[in-house]
mmJSON file of the N, C-alpha and C atoms, coordinates in Angstrom:
{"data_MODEL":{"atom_site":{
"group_PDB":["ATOM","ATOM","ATOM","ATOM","ATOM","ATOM","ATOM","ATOM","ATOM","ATOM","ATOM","ATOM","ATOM","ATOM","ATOM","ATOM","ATOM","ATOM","ATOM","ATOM","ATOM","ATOM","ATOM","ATOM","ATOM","ATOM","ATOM","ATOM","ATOM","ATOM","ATOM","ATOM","ATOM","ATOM","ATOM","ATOM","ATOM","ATOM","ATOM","ATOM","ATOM","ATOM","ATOM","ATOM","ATOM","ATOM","ATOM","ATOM","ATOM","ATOM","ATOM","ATOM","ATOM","ATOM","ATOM","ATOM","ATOM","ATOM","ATOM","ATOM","ATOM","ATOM","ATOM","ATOM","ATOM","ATOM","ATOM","ATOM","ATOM","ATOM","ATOM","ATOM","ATOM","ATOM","ATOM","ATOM","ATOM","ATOM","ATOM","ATOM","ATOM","ATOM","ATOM","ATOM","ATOM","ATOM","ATOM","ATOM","ATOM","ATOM","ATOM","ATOM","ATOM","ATOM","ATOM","ATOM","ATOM","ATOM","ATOM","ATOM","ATOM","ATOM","ATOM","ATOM","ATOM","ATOM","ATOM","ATOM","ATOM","ATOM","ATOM","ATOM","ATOM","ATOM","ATOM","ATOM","ATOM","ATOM","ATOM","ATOM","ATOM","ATOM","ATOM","ATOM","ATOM","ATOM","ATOM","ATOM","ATOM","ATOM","ATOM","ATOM","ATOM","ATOM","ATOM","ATOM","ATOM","ATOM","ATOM","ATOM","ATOM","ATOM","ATOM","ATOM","ATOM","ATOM","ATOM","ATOM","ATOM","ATOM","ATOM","ATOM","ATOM","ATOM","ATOM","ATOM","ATOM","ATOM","ATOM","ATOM","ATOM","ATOM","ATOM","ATOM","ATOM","ATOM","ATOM","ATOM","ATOM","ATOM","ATOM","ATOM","ATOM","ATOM","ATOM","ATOM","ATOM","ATOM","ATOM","ATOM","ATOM","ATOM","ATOM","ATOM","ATOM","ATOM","ATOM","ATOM","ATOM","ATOM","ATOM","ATOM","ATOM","ATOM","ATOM","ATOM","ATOM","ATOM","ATOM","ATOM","ATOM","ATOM","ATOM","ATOM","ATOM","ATOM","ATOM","ATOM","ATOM","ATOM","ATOM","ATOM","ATOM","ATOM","ATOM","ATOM","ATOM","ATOM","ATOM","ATOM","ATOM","ATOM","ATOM","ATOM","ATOM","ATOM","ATOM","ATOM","ATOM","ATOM","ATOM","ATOM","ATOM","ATOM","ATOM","ATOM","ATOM","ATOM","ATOM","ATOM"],
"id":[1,2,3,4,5,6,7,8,9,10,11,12,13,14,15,16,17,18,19,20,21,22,23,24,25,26,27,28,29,30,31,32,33,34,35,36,37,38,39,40,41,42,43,44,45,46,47,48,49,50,51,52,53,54,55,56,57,58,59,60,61,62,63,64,65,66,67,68,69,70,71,72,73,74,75,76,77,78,79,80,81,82,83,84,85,86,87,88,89,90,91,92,93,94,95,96,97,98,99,100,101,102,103,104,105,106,107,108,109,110,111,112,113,114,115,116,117,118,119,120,121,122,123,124,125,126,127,128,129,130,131,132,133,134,135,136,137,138,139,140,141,142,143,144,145,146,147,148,149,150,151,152,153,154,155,156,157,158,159,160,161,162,163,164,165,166,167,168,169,170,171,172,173,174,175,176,177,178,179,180,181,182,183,184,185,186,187,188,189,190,191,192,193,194,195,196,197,198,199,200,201,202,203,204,205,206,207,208,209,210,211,212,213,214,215,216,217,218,219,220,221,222,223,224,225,226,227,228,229,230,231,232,233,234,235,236,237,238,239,240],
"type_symbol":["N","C","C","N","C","C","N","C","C","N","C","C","N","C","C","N","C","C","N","C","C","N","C","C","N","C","C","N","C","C","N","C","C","N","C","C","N","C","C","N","C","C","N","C","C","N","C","C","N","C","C","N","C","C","N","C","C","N","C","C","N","C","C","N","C","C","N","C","C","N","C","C","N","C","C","N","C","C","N","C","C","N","C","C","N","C","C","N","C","C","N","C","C","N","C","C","N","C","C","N","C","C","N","C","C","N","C","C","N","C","C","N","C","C","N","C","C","N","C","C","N","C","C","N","C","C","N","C","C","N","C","C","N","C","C","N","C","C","N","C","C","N","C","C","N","C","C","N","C","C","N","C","C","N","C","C","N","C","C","N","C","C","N","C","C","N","C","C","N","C","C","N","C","C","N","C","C","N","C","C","N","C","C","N","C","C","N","C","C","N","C","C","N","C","C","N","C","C","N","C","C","N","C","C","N","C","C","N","C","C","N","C","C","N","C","C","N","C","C","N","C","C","N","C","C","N","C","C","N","C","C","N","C","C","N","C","C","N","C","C"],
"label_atom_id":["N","CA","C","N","CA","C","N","CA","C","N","CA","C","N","CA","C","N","CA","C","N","CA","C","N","CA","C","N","CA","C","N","CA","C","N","CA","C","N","CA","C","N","CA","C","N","CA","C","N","CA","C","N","CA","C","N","CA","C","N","CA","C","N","CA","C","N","CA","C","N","CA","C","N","CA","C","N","CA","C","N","CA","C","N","CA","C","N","CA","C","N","CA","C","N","CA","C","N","CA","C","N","CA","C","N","CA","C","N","CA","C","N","CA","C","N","CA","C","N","CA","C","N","CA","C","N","CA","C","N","CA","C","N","CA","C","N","CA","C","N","CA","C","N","CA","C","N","CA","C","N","CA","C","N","CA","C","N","CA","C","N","CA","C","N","CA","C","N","CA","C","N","CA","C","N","CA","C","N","CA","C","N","CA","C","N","CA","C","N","CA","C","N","CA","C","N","CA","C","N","CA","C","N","CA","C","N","CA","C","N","CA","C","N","CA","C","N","CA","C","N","CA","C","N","CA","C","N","CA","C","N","CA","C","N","CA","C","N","CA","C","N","CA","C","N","CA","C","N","CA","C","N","CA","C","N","CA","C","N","CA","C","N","CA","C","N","CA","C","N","CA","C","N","CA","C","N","CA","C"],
"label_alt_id":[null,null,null,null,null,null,null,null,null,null,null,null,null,null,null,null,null,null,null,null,null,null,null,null,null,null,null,null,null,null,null,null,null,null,null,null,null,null,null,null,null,null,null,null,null,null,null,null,null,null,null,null,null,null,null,null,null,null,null,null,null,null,null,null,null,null,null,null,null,null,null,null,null,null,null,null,null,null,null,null,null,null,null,null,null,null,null,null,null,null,null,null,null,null,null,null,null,null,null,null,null,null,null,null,null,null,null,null,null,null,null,null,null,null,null,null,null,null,null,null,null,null,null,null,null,null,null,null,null,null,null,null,null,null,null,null,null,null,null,null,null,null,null,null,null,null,null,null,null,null,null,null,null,null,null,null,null,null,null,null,null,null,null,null,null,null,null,null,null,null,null,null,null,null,null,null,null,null,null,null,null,null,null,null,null,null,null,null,null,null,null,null,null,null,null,null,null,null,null,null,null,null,null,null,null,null,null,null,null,null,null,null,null,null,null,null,null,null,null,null,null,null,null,null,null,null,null,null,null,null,null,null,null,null,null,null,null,null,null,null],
"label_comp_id":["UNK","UNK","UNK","UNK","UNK","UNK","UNK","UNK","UNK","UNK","UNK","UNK","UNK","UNK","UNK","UNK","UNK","UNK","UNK","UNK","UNK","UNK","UNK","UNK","UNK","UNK","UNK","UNK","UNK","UNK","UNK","UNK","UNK","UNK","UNK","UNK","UNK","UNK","UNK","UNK","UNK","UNK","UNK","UNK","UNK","UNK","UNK","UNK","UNK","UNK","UNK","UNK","UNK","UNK","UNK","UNK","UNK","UNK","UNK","UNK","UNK","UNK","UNK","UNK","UNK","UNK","UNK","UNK","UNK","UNK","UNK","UNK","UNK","UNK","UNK","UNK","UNK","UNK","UNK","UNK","UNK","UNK","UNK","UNK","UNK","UNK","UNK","UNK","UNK","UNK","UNK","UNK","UNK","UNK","UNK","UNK","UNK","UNK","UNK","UNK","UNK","UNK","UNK","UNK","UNK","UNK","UNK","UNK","UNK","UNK","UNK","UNK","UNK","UNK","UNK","UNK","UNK","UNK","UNK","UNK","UNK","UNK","UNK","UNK","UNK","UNK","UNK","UNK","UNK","UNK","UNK","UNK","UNK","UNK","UNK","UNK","UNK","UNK","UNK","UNK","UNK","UNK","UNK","UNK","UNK","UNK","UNK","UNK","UNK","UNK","UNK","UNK","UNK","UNK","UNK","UNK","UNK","UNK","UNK","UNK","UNK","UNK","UNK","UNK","UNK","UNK","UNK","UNK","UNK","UNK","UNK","UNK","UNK","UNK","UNK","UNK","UNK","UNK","UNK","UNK","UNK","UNK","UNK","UNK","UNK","UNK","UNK","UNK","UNK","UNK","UNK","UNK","UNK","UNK","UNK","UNK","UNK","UNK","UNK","UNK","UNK","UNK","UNK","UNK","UNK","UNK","UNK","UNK","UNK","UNK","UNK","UNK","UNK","UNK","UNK","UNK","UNK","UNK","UNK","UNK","UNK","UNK","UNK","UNK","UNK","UNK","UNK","UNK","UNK","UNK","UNK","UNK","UNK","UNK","UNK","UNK","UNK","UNK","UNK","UNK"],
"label_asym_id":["A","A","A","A","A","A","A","A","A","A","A","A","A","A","A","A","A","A","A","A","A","A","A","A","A","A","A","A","A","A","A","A","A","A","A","A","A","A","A","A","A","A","A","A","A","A","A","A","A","A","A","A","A","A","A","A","A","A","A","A","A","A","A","A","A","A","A","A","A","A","A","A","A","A","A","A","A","A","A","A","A","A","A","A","A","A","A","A","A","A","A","A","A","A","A","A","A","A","A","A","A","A","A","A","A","A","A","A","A","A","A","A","A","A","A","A","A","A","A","A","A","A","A","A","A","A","A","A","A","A","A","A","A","A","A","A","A","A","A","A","A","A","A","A","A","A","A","A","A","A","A","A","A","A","A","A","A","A","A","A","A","A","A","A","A","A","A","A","A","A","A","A","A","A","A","A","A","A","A","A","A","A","A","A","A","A","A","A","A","A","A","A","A","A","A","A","A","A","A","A","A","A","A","A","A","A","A","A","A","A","A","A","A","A","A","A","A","A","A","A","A","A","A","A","A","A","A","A","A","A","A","A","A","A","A","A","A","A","A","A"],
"label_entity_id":["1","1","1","1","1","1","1","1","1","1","1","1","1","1","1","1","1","1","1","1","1","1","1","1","1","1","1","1","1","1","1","1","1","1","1","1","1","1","1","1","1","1","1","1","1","1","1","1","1","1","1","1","1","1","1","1","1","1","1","1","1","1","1","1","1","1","1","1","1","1","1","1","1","1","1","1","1","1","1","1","1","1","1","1","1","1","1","1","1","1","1","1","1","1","1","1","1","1","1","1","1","1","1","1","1","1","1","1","1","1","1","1","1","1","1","1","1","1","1","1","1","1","1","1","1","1","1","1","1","1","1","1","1","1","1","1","1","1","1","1","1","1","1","1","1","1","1","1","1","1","1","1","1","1","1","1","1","1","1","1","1","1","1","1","1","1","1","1","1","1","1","1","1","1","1","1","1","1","1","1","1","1","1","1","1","1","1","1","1","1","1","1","1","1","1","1","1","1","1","1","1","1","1","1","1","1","1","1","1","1","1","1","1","1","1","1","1","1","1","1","1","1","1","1","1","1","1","1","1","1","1","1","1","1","1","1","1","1","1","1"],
"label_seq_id":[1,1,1,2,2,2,3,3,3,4,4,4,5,5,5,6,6,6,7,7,7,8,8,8,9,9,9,10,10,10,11,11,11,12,12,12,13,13,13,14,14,14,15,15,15,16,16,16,17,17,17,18,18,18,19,19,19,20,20,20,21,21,21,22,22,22,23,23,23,24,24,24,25,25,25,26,26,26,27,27,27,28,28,28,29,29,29,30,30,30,31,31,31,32,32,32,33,33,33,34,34,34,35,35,35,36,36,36,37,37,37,38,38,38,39,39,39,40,40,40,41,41,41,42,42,42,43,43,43,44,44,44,45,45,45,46,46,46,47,47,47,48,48,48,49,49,49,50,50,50,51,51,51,52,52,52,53,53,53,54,54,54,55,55,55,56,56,56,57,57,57,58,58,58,59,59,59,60,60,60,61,61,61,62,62,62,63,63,63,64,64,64,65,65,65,66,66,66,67,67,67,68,68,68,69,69,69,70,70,70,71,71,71,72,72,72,73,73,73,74,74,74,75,75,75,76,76,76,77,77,77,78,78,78,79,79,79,80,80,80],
"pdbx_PDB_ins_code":[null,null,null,null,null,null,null,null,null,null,null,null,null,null,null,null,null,null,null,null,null,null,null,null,null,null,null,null,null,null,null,null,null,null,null,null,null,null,null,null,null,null,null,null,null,null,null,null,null,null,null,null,null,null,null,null,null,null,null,null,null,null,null,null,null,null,null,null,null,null,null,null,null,null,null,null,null,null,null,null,null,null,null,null,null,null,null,null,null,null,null,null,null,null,null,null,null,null,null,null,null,null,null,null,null,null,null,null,null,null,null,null,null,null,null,null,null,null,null,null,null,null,null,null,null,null,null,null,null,null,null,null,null,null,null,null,null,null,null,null,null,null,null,null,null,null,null,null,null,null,null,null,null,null,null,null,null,null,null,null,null,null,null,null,null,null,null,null,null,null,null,null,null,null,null,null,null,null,null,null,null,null,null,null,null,null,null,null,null,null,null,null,null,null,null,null,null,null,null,null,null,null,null,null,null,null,null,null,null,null,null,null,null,null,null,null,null,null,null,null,null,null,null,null,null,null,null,null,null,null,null,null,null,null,null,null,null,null,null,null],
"Cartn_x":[142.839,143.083,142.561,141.515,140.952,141.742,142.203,142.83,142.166,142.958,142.396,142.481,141.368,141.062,140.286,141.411,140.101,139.285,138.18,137.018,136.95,136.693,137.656,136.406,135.262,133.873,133.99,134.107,133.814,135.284,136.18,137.387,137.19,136.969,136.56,135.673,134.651,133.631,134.492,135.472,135.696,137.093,137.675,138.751,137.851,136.858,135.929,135.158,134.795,134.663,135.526,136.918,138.122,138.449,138.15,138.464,137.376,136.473,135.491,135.846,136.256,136.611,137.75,138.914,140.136,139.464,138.367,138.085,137.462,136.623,135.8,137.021,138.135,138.953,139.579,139.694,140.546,139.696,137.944,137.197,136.89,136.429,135.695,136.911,137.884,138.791,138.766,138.698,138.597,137.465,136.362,134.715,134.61,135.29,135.427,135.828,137.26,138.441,137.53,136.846,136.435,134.948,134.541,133.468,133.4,135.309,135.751,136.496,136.46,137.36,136.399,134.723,133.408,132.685,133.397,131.89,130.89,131.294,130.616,129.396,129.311,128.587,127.209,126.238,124.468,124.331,125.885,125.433,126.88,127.229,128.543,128.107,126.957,126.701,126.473,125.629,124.884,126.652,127.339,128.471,129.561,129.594,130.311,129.768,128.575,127.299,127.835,127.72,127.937,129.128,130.244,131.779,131.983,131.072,131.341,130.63,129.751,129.119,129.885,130.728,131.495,132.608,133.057,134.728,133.865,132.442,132.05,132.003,131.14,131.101,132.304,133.695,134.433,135.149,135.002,135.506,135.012,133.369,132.409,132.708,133.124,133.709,134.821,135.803,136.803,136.866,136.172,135.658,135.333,133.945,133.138,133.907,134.943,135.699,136.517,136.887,138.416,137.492,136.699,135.719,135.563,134.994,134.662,135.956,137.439,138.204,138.657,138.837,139.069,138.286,137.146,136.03,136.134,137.283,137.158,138.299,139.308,140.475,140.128,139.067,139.227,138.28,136.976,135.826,135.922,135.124,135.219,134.194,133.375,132.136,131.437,132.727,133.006,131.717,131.592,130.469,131.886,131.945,133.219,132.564],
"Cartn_y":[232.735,232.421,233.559,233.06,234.13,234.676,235.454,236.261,236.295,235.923,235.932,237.363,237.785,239.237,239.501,240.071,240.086,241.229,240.793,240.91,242.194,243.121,244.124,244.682,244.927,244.791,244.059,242.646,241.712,241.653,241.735,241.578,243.435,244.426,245.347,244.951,244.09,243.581,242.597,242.266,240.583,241.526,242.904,243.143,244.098,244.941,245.225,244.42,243.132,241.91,241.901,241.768,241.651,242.319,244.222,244.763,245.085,244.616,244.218,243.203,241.768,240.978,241.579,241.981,242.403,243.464,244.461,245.422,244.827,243.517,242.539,241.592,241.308,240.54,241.323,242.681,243.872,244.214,244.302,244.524,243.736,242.488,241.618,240.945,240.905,240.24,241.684,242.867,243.885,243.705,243.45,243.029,242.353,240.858,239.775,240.236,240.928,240.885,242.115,242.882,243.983,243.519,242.255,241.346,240.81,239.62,239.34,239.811,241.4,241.985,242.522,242.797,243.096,242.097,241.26,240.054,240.051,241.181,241.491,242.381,242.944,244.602,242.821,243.441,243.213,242.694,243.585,243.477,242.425,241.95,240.559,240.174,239.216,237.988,238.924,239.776,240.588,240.973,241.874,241.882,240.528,239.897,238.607,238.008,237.978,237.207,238.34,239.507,240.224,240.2,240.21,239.682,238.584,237.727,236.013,236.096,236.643,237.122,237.929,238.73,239.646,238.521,238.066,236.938,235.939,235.019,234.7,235.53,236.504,237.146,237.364,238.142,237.999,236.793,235.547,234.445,233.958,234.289,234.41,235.201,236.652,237.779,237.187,236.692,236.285,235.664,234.551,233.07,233.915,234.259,234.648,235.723,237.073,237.733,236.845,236.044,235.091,234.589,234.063,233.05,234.088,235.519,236.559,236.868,237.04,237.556,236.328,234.854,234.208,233.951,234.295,234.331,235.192,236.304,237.535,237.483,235.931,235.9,234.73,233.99,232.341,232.151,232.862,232.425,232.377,231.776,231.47,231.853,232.511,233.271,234.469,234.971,236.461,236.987,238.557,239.431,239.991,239.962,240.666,242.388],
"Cartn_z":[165.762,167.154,168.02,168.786,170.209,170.923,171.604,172.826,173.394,174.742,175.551,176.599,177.078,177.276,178.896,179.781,181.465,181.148,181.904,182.233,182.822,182.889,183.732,184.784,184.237,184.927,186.166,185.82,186.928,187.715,186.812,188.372,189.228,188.62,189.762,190.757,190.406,191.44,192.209,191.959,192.838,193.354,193.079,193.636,194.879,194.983,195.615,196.834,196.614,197.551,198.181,197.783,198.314,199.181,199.271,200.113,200.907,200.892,201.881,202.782,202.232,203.397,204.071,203.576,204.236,205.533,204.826,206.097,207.284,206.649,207.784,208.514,207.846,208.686,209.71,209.588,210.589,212.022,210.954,211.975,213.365,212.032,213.49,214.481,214.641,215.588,216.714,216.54,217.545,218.186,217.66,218.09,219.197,218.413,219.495,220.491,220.793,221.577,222.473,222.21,222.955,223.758,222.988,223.604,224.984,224.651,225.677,226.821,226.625,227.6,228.461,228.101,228.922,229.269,229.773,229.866,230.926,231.561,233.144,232.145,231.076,230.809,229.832,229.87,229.355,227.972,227.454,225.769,225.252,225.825,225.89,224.822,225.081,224.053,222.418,222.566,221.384,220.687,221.406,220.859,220.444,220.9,220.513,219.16,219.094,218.14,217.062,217.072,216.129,215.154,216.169,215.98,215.252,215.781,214.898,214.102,213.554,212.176,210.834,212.101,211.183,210.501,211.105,210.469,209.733,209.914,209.139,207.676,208.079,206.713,206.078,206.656,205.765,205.241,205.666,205.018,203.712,204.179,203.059,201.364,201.967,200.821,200.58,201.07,200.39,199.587,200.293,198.793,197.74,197.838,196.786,195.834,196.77,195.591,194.937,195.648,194.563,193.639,193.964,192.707,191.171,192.087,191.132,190.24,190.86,189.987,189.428,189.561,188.58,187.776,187.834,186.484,185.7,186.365,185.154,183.987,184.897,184.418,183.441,183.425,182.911,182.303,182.538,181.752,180.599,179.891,178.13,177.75,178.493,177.939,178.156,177.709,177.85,176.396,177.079,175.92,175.256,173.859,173.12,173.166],
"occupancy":[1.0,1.0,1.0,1.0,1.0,1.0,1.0,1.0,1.0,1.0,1.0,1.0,1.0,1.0,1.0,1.0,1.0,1.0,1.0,1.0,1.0,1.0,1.0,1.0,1.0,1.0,1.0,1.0,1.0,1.0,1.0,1.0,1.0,1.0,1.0,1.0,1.0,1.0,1.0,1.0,1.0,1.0,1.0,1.0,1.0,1.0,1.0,1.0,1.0,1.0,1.0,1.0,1.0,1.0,1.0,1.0,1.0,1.0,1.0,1.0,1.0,1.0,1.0,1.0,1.0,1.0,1.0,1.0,1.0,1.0,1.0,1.0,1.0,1.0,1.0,1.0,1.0,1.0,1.0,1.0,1.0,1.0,1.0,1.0,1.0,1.0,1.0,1.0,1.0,1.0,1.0,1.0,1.0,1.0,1.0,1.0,1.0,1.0,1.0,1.0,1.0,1.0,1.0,1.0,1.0,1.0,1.0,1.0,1.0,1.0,1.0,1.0,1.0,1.0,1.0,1.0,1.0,1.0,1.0,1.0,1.0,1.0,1.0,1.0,1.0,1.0,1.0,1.0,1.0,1.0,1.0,1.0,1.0,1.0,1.0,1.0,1.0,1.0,1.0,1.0,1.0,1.0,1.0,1.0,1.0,1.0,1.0,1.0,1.0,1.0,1.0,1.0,1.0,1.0,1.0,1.0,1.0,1.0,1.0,1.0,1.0,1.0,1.0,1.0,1.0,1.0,1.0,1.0,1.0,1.0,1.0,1.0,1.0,1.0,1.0,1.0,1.0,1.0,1.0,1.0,1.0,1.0,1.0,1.0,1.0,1.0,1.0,1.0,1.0,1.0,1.0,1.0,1.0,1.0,1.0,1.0,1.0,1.0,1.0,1.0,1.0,1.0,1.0,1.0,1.0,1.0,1.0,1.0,1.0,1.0,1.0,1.0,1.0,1.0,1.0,1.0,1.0,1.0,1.0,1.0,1.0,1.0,1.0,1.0,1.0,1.0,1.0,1.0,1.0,1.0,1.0,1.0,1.0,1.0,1.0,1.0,1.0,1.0,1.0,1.0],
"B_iso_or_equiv":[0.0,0.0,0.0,0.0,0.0,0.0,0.0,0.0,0.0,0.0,0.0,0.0,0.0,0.0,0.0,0.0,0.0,0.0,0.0,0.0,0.0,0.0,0.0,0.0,0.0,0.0,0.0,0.0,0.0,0.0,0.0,0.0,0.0,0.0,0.0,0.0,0.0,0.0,0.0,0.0,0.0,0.0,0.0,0.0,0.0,0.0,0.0,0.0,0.0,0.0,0.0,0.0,0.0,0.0,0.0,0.0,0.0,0.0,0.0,0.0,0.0,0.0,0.0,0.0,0.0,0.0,0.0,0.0,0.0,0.0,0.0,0.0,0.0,0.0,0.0,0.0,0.0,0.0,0.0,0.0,0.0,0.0,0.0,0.0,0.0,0.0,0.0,0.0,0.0,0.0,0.0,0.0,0.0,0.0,0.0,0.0,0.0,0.0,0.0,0.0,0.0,0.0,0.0,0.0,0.0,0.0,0.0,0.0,0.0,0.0,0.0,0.0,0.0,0.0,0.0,0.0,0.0,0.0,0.0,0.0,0.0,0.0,0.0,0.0,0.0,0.0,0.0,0.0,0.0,0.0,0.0,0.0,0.0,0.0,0.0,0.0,0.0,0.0,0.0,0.0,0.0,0.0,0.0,0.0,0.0,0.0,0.0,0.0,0.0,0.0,0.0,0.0,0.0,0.0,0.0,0.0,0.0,0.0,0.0,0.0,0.0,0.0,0.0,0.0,0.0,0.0,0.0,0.0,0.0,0.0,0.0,0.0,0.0,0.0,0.0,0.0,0.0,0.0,0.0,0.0,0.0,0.0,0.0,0.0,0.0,0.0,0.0,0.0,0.0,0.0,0.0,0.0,0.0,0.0,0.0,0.0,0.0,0.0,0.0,0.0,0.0,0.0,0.0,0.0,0.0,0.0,0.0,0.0,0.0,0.0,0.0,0.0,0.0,0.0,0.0,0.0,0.0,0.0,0.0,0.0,0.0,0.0,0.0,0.0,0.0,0.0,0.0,0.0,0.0,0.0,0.0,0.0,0.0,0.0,0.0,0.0,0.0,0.0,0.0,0.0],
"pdbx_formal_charge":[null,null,null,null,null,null,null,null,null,null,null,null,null,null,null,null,null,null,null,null,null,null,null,null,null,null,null,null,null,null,null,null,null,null,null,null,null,null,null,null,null,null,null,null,null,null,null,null,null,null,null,null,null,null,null,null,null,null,null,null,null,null,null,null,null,null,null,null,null,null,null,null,null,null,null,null,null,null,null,null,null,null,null,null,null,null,null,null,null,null,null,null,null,null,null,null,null,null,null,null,null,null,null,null,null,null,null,null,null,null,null,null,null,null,null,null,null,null,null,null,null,null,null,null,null,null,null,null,null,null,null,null,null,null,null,null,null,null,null,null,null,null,null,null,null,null,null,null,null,null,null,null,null,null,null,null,null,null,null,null,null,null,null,null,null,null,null,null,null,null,null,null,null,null,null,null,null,null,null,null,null,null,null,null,null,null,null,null,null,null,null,null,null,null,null,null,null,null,null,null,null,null,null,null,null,null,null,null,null,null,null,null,null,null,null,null,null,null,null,null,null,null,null,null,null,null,null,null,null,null,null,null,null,null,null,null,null,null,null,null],
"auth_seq_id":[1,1,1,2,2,2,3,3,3,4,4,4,5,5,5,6,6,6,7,7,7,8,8,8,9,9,9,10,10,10,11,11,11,12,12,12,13,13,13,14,14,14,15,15,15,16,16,16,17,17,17,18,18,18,19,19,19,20,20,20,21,21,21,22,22,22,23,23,23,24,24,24,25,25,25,26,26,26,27,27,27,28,28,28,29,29,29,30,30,30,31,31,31,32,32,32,33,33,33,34,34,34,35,35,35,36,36,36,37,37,37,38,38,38,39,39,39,40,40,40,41,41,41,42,42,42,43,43,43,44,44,44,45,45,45,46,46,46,47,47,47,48,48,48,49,49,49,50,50,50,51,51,51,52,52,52,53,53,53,54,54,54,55,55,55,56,56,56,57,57,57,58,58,58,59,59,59,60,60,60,61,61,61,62,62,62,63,63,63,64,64,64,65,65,65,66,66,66,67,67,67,68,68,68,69,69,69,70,70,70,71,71,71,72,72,72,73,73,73,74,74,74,75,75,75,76,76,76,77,77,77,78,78,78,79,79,79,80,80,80],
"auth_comp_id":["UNK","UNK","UNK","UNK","UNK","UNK","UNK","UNK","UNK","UNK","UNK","UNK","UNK","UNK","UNK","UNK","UNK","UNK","UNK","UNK","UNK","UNK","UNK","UNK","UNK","UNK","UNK","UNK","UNK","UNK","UNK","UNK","UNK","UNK","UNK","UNK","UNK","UNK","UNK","UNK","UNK","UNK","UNK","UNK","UNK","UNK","UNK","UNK","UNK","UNK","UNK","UNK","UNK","UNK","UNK","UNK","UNK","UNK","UNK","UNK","UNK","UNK","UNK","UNK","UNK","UNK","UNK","UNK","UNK","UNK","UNK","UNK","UNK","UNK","UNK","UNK","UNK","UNK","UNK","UNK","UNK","UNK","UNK","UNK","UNK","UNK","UNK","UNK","UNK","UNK","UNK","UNK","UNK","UNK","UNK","UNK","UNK","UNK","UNK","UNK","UNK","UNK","UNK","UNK","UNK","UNK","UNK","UNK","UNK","UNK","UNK","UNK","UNK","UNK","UNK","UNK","UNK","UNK","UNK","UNK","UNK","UNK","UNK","UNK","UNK","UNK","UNK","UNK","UNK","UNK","UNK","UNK","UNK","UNK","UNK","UNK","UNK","UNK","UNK","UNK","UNK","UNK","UNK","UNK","UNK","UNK","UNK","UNK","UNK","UNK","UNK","UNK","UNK","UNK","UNK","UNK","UNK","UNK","UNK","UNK","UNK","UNK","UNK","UNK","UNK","UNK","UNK","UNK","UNK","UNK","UNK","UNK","UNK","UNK","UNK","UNK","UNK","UNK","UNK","UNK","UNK","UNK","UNK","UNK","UNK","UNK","UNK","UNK","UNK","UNK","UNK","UNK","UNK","UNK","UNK","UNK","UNK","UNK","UNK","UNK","UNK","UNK","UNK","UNK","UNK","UNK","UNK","UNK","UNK","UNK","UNK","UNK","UNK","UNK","UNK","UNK","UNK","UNK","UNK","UNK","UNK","UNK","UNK","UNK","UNK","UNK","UNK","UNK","UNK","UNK","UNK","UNK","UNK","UNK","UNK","UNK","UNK","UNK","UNK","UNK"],
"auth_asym_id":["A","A","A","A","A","A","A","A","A","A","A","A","A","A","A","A","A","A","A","A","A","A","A","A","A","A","A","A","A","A","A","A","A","A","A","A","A","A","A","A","A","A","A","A","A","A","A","A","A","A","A","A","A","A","A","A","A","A","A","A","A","A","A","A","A","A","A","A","A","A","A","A","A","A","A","A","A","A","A","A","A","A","A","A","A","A","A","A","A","A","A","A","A","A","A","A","A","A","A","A","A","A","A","A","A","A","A","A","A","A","A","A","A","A","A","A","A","A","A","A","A","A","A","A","A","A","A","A","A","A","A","A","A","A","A","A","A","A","A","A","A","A","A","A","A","A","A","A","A","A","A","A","A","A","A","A","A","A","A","A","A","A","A","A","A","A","A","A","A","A","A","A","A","A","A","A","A","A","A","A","A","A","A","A","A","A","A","A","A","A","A","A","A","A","A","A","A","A","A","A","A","A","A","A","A","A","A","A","A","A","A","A","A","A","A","A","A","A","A","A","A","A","A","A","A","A","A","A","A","A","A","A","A","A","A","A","A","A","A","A"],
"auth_atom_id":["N","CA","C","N","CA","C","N","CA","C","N","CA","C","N","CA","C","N","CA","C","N","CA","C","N","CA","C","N","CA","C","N","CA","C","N","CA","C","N","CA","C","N","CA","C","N","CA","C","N","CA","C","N","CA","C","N","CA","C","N","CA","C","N","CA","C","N","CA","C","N","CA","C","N","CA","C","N","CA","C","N","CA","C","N","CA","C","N","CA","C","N","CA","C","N","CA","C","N","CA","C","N","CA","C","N","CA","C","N","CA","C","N","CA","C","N","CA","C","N","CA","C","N","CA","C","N","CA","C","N","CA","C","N","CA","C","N","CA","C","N","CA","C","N","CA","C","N","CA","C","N","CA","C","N","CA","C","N","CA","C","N","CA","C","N","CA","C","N","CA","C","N","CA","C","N","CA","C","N","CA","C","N","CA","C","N","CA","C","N","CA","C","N","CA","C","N","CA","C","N","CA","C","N","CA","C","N","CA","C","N","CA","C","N","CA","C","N","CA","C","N","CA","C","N","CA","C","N","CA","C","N","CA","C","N","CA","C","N","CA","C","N","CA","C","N","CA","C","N","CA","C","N","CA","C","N","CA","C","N","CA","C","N","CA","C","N","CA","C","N","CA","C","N","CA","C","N","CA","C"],
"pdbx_PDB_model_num":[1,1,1,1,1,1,1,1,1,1,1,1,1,1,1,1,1,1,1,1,1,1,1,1,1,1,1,1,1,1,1,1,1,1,1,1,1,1,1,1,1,1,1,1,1,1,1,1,1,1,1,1,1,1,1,1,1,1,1,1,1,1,1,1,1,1,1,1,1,1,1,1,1,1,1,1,1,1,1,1,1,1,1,1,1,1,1,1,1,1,1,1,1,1,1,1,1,1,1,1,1,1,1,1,1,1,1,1,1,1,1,1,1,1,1,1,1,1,1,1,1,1,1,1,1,1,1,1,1,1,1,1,1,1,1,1,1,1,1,1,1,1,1,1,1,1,1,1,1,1,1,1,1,1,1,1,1,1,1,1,1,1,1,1,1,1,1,1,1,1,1,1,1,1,1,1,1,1,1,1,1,1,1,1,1,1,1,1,1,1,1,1,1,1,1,1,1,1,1,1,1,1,1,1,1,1,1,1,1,1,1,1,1,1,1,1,1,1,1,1,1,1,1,1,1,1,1,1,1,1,1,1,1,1,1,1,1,1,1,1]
}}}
């Protein structure tokens, strides 16, 4: 009988993703909010655009780390 054994490689990578999105979820809502508090100043839109890139992206890292650490937890085709 196999044991089953994490991945420990790949969940550092997907716990790493992880605190990437968490730093992108902290970031970009200040972005926005500091976007919409200048809307009179040149660089509004450029900052806003940037902001909504940023919360995209971290929704993005989130997915993709969770995907990563349950692959480190579930895969069946692990290198022994």
């Amino acid at each position: 009988m196999e044991t089953k054994r994490t991945n420990k490689t790949i969940l550092a990578k997907g716990i790493q993703r992880m605190a990437m999105a968490l730093l992108f979820m902290f970031i970009s809502p200040v972005i926005i909010h500091s976007a919409f508090q200048n809307q009179e100043h040149p660089l509004y839109i450029p900052i806003l655009i940037l902001g909504i890139a940023g919360a995209i992206f971290a929704i993005a890292m989130a997915f993709v780390g969770l995907n990563t650490i349950m692959k480190s937890l579930f895969d069946k085709n692990k290198k022994q």
